[in-house]
C-alpha positions as CSV (number, residue, x, y, z in Angstrom):
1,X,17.8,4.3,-22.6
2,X,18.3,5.3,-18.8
3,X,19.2,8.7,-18.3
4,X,21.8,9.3,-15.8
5,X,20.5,10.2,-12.3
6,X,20.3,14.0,-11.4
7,X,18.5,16.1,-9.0
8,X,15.5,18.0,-10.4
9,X,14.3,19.8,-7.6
10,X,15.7,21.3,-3.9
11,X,13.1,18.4,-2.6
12,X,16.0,15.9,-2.5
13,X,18.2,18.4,-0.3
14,X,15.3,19.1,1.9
15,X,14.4,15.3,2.2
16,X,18.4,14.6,3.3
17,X,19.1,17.4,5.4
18,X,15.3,16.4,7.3
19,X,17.4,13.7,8.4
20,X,20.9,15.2,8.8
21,X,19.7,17.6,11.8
22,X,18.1,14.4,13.2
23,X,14.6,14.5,12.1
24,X,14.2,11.5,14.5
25,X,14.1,14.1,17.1
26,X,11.0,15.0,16.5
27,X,9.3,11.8,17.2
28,X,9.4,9.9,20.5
29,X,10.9,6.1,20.8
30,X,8.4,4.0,19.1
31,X,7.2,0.4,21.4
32,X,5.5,-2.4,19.2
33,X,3.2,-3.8,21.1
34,X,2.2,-7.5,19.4
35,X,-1.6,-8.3,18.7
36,X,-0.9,-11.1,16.8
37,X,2.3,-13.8,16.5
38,X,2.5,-17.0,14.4
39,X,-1.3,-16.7,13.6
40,X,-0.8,-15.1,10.2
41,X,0.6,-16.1,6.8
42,X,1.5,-13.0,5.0
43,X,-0.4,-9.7,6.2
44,X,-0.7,-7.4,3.8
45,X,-3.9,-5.4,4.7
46,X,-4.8,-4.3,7.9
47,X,-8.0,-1.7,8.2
48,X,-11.1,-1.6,10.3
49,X,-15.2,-1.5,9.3
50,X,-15.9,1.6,10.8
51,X,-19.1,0.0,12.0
52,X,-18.9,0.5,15.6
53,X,-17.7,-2.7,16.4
54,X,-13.8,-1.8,16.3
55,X,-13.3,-5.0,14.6
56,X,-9.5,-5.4,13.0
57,X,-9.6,-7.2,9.6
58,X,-6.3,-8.1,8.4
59,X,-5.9,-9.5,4.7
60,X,-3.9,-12.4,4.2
61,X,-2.3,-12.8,0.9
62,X,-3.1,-16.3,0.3
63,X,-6.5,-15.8,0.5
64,X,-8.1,-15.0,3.7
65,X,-9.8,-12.5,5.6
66,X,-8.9,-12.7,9.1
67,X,-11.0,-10.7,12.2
68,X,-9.6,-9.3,15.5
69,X,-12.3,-9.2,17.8
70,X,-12.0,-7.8,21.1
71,X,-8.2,-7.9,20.8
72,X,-8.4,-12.3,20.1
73,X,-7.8,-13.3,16.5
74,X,-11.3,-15.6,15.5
75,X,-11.2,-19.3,14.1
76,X,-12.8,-18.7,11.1
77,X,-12.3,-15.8,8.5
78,X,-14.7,-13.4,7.2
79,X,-14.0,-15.2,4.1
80,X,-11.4,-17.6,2.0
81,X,-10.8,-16.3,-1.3
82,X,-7.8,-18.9,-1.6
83,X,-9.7,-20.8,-4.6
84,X,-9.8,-17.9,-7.1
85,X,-6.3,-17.0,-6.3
86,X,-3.9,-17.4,-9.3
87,X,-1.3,-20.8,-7.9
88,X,1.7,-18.9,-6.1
89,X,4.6,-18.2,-7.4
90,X,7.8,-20.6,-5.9
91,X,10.0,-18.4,-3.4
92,X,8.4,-14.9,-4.2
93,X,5.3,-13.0,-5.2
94,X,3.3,-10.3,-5.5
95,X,0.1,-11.1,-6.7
96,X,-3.0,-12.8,-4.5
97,X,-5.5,-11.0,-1.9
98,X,-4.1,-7.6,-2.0
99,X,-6.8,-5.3,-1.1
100,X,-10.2,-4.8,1.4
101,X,-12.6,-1.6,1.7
102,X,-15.5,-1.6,3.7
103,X,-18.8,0.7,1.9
104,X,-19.1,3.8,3.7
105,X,-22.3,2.6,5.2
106,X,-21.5,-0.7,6.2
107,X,-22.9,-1.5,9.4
108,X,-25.8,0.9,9.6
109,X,-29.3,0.2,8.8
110,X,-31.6,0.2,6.1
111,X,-29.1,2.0,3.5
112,X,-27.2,0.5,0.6
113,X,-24.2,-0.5,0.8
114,X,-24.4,-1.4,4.4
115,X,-23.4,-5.1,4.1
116,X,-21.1,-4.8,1.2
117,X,-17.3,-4.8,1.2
118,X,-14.9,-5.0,-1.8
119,X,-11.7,-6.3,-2.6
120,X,-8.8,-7.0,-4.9
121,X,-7.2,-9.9,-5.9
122,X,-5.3,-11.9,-8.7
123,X,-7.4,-14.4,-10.8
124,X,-5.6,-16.7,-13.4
125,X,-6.1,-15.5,-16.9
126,X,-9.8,-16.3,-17.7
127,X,-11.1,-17.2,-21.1
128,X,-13.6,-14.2,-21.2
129,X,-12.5,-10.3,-22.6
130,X,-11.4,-8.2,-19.1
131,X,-12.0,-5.1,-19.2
132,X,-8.1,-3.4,-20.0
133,X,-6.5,-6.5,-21.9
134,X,-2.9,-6.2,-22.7
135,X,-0.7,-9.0,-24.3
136,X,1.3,-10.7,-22.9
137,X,-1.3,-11.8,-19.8
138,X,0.1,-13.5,-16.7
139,X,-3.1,-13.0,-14.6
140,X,-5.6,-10.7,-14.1
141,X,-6.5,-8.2,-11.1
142,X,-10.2,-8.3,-10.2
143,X,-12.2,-5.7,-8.1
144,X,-15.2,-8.1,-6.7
145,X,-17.8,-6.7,-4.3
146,X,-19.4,-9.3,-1.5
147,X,-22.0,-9.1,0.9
148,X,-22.1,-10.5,4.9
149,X,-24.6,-13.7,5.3
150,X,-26.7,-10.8,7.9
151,X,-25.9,-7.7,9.1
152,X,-23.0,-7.2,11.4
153,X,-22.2,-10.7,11.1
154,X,-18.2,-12.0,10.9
155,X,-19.5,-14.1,7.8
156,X,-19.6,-13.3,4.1
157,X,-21.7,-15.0,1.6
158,X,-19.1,-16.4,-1.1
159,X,-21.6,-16.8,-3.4
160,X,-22.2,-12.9,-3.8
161,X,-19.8,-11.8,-5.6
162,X,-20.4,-8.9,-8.1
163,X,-17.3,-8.4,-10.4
164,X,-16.9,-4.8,-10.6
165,X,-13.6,-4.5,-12.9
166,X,-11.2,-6.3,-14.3
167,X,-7.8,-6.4,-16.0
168,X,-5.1,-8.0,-17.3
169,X,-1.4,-8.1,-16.0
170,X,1.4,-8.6,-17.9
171,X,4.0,-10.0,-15.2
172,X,3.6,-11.5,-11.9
173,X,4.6,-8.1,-9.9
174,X,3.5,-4.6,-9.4
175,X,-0.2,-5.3,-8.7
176,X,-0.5,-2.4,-6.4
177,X,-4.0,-3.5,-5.2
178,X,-4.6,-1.2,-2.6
179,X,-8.7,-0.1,-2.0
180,X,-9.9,3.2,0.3
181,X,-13.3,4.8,0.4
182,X,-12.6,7.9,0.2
183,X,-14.3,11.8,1.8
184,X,-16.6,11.6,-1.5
185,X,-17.8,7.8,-0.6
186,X,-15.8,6.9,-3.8
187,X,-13.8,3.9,-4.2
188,X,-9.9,4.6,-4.9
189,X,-8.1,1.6,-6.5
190,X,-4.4,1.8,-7.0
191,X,-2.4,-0.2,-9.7
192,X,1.2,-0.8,-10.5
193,X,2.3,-0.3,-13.9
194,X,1.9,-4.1,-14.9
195,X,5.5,-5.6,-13.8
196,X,9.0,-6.7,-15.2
197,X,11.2,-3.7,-15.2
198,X,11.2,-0.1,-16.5
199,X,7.8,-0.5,-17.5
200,X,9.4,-1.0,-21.0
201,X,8.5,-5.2,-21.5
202,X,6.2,-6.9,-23.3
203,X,2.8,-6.2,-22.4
204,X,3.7,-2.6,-21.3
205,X,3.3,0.2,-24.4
206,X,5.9,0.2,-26.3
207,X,7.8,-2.9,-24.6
208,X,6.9,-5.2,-27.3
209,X,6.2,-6.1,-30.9
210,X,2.4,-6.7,-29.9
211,X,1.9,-2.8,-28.6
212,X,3.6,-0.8,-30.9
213,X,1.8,3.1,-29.6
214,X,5.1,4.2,-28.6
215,X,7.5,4.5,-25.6
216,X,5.4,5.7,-22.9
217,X,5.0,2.7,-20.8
218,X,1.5,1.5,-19.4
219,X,1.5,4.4,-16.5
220,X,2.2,7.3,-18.9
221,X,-0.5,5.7,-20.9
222,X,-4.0,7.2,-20.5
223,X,-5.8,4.4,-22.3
224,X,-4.8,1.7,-19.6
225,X,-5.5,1.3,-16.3
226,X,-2.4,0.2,-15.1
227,X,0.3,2.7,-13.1
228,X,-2.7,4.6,-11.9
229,X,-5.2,5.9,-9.1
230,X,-8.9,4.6,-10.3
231,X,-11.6,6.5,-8.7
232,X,-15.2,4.7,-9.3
233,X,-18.8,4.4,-7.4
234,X,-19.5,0.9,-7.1
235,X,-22.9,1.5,-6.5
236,X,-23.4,3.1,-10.0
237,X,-23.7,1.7,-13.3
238,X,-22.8,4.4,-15.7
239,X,-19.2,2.7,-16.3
240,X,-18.4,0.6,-19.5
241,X,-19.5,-2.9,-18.3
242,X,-22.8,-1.4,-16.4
243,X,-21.3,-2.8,-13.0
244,X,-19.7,0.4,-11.6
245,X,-20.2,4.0,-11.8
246,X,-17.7,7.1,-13.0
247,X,-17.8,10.1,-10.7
248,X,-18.8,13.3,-12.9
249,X,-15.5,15.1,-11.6
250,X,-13.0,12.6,-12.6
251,X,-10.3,14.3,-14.4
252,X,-10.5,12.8,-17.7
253,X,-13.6,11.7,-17.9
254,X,-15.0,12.8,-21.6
255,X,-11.8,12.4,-22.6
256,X,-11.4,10.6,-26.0
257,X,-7.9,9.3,-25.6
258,X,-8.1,8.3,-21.4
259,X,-9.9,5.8,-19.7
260,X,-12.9,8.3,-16.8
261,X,-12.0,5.9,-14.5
262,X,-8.5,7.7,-13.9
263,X,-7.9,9.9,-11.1
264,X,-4.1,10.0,-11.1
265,X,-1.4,8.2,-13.2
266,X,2.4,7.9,-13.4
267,X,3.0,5.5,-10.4
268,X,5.2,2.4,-10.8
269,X,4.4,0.3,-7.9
270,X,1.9,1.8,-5.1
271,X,2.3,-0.6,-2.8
272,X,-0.4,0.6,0.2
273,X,-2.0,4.2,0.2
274,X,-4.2,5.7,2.7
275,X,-6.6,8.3,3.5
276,X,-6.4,10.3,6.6
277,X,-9.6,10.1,7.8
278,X,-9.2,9.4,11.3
279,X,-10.7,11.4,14.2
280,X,-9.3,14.7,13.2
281,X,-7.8,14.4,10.2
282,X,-7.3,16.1,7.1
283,X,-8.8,13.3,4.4
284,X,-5.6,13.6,2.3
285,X,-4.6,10.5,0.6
286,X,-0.7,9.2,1.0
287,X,0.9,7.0,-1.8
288,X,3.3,5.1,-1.4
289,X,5.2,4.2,-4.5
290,X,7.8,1.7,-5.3
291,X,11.2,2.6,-7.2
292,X,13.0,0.7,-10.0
293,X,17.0,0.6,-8.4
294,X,17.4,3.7,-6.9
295,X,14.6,5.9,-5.4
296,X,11.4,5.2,-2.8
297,X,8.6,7.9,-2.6
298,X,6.0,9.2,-0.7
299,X,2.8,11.3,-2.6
300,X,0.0,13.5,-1.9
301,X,-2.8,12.7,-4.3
302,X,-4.3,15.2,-6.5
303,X,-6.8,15.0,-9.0
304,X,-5.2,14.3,-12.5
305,X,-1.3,14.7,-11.2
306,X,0.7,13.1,-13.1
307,X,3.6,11.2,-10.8
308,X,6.4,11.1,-13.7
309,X,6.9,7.2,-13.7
310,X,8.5,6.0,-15.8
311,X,10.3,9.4,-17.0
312,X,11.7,10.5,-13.7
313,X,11.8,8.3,-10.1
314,X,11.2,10.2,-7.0
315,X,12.5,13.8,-8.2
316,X,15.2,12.2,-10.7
317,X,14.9,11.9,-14.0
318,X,14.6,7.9,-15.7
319,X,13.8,7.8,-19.1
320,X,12.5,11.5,-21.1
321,X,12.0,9.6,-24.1
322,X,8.5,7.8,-22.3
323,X,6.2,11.0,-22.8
324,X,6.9,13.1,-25.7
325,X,3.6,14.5,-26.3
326,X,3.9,15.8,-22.2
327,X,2.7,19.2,-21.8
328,X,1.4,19.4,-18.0
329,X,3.9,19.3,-15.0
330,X,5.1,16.4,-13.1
331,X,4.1,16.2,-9.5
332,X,7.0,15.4,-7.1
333,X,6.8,13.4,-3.8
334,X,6.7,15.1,-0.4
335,X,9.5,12.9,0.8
336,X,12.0,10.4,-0.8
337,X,14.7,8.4,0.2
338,X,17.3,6.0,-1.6
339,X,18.5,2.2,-1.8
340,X,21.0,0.9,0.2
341,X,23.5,1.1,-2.6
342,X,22.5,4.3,-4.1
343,X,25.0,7.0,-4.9
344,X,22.2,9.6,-5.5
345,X,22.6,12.1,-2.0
346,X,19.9,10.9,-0.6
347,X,20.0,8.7,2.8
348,X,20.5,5.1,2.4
349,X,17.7,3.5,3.9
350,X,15.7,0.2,2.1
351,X,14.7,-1.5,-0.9
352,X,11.0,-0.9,-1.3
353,X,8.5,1.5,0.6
354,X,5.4,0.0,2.6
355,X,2.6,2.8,2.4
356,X,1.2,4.1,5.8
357,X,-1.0,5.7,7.7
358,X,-1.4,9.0,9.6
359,X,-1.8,8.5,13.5
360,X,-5.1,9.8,15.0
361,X,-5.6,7.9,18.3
362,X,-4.8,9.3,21.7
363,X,-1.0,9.4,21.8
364,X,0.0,13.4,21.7
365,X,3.4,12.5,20.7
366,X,2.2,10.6,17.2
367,X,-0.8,12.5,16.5
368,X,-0.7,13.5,12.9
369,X,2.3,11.9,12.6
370,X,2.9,9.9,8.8
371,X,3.9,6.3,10.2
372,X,5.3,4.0,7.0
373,X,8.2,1.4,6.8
374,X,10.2,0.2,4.1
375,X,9.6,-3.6,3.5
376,X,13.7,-4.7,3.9
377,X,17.3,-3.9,2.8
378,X,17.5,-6.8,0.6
379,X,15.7,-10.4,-0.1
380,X,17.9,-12.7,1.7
381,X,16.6,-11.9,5.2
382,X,14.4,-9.5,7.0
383,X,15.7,-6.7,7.4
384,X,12.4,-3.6,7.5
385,X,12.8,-0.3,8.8
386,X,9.8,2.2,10.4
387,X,9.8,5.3,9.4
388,X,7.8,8.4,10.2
389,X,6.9,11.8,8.3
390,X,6.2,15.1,10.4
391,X,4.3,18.2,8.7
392,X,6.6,21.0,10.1
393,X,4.5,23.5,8.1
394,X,1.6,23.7,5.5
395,X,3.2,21.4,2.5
396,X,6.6,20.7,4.3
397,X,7.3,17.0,5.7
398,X,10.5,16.1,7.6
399,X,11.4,12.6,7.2
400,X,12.8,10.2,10.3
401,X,14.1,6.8,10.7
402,X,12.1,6.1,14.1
403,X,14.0,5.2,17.0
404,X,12.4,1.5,18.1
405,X,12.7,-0.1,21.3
406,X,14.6,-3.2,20.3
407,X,16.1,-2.2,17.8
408,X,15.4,-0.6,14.1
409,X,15.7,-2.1,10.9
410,X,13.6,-4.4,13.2
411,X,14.6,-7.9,11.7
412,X,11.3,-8.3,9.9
413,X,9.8,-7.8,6.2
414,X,7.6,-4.8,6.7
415,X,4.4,-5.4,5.0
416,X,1.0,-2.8,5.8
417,X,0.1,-0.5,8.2
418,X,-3.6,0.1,9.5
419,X,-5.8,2.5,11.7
420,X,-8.3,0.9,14.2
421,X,-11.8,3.1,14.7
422,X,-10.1,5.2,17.4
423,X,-6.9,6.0,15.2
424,X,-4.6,3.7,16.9
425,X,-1.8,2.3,14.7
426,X,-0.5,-1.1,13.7
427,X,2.2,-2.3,11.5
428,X,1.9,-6.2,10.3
429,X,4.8,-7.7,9.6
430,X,6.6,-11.6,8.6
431,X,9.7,-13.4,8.8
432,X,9.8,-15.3,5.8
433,X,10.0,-14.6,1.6
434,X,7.6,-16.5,0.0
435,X,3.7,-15.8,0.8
436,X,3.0,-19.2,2.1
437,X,5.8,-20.0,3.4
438,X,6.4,-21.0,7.6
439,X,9.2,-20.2,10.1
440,X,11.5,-23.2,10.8
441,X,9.1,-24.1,13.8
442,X,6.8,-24.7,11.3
443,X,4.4,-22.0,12.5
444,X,3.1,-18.9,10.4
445,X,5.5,-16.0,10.9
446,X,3.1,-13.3,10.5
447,X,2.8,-10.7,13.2
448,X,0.8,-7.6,13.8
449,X,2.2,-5.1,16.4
450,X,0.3,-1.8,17.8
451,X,2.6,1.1,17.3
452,X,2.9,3.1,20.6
453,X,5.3,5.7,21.9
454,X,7.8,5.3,25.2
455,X,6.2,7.4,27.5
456,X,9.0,10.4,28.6
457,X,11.3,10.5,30.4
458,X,11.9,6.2,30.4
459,X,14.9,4.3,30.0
460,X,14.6,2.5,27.2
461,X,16.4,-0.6,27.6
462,X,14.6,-1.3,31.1
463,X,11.1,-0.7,29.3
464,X,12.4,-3.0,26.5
465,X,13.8,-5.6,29.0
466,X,10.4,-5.0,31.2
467,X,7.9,-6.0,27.8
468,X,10.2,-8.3,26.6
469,X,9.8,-10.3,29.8
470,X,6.3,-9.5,30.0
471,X,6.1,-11.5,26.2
472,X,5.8,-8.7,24.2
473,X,7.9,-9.6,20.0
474,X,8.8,-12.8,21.4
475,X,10.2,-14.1,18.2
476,X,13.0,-11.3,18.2
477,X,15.0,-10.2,21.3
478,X,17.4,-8.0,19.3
479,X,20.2,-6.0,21.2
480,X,19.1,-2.4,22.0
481,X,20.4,0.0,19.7
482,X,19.7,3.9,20.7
């Protein structure tokens, strides 16, 4: 049973009065700057190799692995993973290439790891035992490690792929999917709570005649590996299948009822999560995590934090019945905001969050600066909005919608953010619903823009007019709105 919706703690008055004294203040007008239009289908990862090279690699959800090099998108892709790809779904869907990481020592010489990359995608249901089986099984999420053909090549060999993990997934949404090396060299791995809704369905403890352990759901459940933060070595081998290893400061490890590979749990949806490890930054880790109807949320990860899904959303409470046996405090998020038809006192801004990053290139006014979007106000059309988190002291974030020249929501599904090598941003973005699916020209409507600021003073609508002219988001000349 849903619990009516209530405040728990002063975080949701801080969160709506950040934006009521016009939080946007505090950032400057924000320019996107396209690298990339109609070359894409579906962007959903963009991150760099931190090799040197200041290569851009931007995962396509359909399959591919596509390289900016020297600012010019290449021909070919690092690799097509399009084959092992469960079929899409018609009109909408989460699942396919969701995730990239690059080893900490890729690119250098003579050290492991230094060819190796790893991803996360969805597999159709395979005949052999995965690793966390549920019932019912839509597809299965797989964490595969490849190698380049030679070093610092653009190539990777297809046939070297070492399955690290796998597990099943009981619907066709809330993969999460997101993969970051983080300050320890560690691989992070974040996963949704298995799909449907509630977390209270078939397939999800509880939901169904086939798991009967009780109402937690799968991300209050320690003995699954779904609705968590997984935190492995893939160079080890001391893990259950002898193809990973488990860090000897996980939080549960030892543990009799919890899976060592947990770091965190409680998350719904994580849809994109990042370290800040740019030049000068403080290696926290943001989540990102999607609501059920009402509530969007922003993290700080901590080692064994529990993130309340599915017994509260954001900082309100959702079902109390789905961890009796809970002992330890929840962990609230730093910021939250609500759905466009939420009645909850919190400002009205999108439907799902799109995970960031935190700016660490050479713009003063971003620097340190939480840049993150919200995917769109509703599925008929794109509709996604760029929003921005400021520290204002140790612990304390204000949260902004960000003034964008042209225009913001910015008439496009919000999909990842990225950091190049020298901590410039980029958001990628697309036009249309379904993964594959083209713009009415008949051309991919995938788009990655670099995030810069409007220099000060400027007048916006001649700078907007000046780039527009000089062919800068050609496929939208919206009205300037400031």
């Amino acid at each position: 049973m849903r619990i009516a919706l209530r405040p728990v703690l002063m975080a949701t008055m801080f969160i709506y009065s950040s934006l009521a004294r016009n939080a946007a203040a505090d950032f400057p007008a924000i320019l996107l700057e396209p690298l990339s239009q109609q070359e894409l289908i579906s962007p959903v990862g963009i991150t760099n190799a931190g090799d040197g090279s200041n290569r851009l690699f931007v995962v396509e959800q359909r399959g591919a692995i596509r390289i900016f090099e020297n600012g010019s998108l290449l021909p070919d892709p690092l690799i097509d993973l399009s084959s092992q790809l469960v079929p899409e779904r018609p009109g909408f869907d989460e699942r396919g290439l969701l995730g990239l990481a690059f080893h900490p020592n890729f690119g250098e010489a003579n050290v492991p790891g230094n060819d190796k990359f790893y991803v996360y995608y969805s597999a159709p249901q395979p005949n052999g035992d995965p690793d966390d089986p549920v019932n019912p099984v839509n597809h299965q999420s797989v964490v595969a490690e490849y190698s380049l053909t030679a070093l610092g090549a653009n190539t990777a060999d297809p046939t070297s792929e070492r399955i690290l993990m796998t597990f099943d997934q009981p619907q066709f949404n809330h993969d999460g999917g997101n993969l970051a090396f983080g300050p320890d060299n560690y691989l992070y791995i974040t996963t949704g709570d298995g799909g449907g809704g509630g977390d209270n369905e078939p397939g999800h403890t509880g939901g169904g005649a086939d798991d009967p352990l009780g109402g937690l759901g799968n991300s209050q459940d320690l003995t699954k590996l779904l609705g968590k933060v997984l935190r492995i070595d893939p160079m080890g081998s001391n893990g259950p299948n002898g193809q990973y290893g488990i860090p000897t400061d996980n939080p549960f490890l030892g543990h009799a009822t919890a899976r060592d590979e947990i770091y965190a749990y409680g998350l719904r949806n994580p849809w994109r999560a990042s370290f800040d490890d740019g030049p000068g930054g403080t290696n926290r880790m943001f989540i990102a995590d999607v609501g059920q109807g009402d509530v969007e949320e922003v993290n700080l990860l901590e080692a064994g934090a529990n993130y309340g899904w599915r017994v509260k959303e954001g900082t309100f409470d959702f079902d109390a019945t789905a961890s009796p046996d809970l002992t330890s405090p929840l962990t609230d998020p730093i910021a939250q905001y609500a759905h466009p038809n939420s009645e909850n006192g919190l400002p009205n801004i999108g439907l799902s969050i799109t995970g960031g990053v935190v700016y660490r290139g050479d713009d003063p006014q971003l620097q340190g600066k939480y840049l993150f979007g919200d995917w769109s106000t509703g599925f008929a059309a794109p509709d996604g909005t760029l929003l921005g988190l400021e520290e204002t002291e140790p612990g304390v974030f204000d949260l902004a919608v960000l003034d964008v020249v042209g225009g913001n929501p910015i008439g496009e599904y919000v999909l990842a953010f990225g950091l190049d090598e020298n901590g410039e941003a980029y958001v990628a973005t697309k036009g249309t619903l379904a993964p594959s699916a083209l713009g009415a020209d008949g051309l991919p409507t995938g788009a990655i823009y670099r995030i810069r600021s409007v220099p000060e003073p400027s007048s916006f609508a001649m700078i907007f007019a000046s780039l527009t002219w000089a062919g800068l988001r050609l496929r939208r000349r919206l009205p300037f709105r400031g």
